[in-house]
C-alpha positions in Angstrom: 265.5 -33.3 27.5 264.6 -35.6 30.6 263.4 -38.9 29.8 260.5 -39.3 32.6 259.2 -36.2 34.2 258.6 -36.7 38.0 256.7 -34.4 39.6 257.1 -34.9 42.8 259.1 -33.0 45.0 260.4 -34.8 48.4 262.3 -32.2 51.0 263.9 -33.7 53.5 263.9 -32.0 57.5 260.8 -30.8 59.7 257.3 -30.6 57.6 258.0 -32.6 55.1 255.2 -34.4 53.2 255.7 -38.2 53.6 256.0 -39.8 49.9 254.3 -43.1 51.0 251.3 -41.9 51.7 250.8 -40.6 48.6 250.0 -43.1 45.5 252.4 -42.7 42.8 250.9 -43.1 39.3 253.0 -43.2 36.0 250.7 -41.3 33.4 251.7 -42.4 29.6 250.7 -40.2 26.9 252.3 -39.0 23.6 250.1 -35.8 23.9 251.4 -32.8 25.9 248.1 -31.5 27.0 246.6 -34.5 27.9 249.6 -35.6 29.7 249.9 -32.5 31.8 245.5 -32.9 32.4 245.9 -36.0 34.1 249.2 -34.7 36.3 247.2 -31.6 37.0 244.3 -34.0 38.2 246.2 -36.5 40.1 248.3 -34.5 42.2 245.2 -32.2 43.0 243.9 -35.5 44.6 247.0 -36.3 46.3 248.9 -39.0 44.4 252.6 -38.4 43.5 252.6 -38.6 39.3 255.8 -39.8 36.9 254.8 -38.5 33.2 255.9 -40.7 30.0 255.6 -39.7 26.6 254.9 -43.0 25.0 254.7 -46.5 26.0 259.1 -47.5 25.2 259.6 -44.8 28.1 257.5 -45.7 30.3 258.6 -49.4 29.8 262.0 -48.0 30.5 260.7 -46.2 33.9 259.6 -49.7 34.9 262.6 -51.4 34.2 260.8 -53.1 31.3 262.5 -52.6 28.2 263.8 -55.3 26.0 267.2 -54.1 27.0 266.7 -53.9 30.6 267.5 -56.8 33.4 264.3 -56.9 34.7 265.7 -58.1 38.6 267.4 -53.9 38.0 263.9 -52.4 38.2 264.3 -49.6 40.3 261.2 -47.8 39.9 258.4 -50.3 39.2 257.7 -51.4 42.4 257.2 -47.7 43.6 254.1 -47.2 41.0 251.0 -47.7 42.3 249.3 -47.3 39.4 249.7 -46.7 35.6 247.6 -44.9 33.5 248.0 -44.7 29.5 246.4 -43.6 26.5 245.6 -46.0 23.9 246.2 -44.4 20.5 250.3 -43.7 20.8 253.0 -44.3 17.8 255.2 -46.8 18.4 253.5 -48.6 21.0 249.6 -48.5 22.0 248.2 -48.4 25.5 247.1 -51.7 24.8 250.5 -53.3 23.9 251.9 -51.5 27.0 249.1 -53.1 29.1 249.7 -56.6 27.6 253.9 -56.2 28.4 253.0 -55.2 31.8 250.5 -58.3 32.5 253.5 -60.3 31.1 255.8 -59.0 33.7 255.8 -61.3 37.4 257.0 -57.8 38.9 254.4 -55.7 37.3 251.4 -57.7 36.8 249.4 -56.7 39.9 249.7 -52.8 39.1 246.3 -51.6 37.9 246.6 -50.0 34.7 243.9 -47.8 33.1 243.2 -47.0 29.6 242.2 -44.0 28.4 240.6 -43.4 25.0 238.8 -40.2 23.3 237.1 -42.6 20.6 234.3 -44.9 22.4 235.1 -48.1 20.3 233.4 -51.0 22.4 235.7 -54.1 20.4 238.4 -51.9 22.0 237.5 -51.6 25.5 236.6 -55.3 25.5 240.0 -56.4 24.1 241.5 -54.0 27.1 239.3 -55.5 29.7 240.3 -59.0 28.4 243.6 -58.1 28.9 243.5 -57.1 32.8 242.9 -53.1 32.3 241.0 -52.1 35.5 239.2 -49.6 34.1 238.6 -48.0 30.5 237.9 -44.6 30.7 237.0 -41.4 27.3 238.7 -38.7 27.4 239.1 -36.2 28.2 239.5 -36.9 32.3 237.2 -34.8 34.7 238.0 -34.6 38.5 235.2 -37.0 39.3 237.0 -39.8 37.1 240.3 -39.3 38.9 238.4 -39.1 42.0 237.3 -42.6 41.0 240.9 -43.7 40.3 242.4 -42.8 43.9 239.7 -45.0 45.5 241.0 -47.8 42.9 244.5 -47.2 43.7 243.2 -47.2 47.7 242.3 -50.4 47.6 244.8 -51.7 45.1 247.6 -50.9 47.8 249.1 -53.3 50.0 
């Protein structure tokens, strides 16, 4: 089974859809459904998604991990964005957030939390943290429409 599941297709030749312009989000979440929601959203608004199933993976994707050389990263200066649940085994969103604010590469990437439970101690301790936006689940159009304008401005 593939470790990261990148959605994106690039075809090389006449017509082809130029990657850059489109804002590549890595979407972390340990539930199938929800995972697939939010890639379903986000490339219906454009944006070029890379799906993790928990926080280790997509630390991996980012050239992260405890194991990993962090001057190797191939892939997290290409993210735009990273979007993750909160509740996941092994690692929460909120541990992920706090090793990516730790990171020199990493720590300007906005990163959004997502969260079915409304706990407002929790979204604090996010927002503390440097999460640009805490948002319930389960995502609507209108919130991911939201998100592209962050990721919009949040480009450089």
């Amino acid at each position: 089974m593939e470790m990261f599941a990148n959605s994106s297709s690039i075809s090389k030749g006449m017509g082809e859809v130029v990657a850059s312009d489109e804002p590549h989000v890595l979407a972390v979440d340990d539930n199938l459904v929800d995972r697939k929601l939010v890639e379903i959203l986000l490339k219906k608004s454009s944006c070029k998604v890379t799906t993790a199933e928990d926080g280790l993976r997509a630390l991996e994707y980012l050239g992260l991990a405890a194991h990993q050389d962090s001057s190797a990263n191939s892939n997290g200066s290409k993210v735009n964005m990273i979007i993750t649940d909160y509740c996941m085994p092994g690692m929460t969103g909120y541990e992920l957030l706090k090793k990516i604010k730790e990171s020199s590469m990493m720590k300007d990437v906005p990163v959004v939390i997502m969260s079915s439970e409304n706990i407002p101690t929790r979204i604090n301790q996010c927002m503390e943290e440097g999460a640009q936006i805490f948002m319930l689940k389960p995502l609507k159009h209108a919130d991911v429409e939201r998100l592209r304008c962050q990721i919009m401005q949040c480009r450089g």
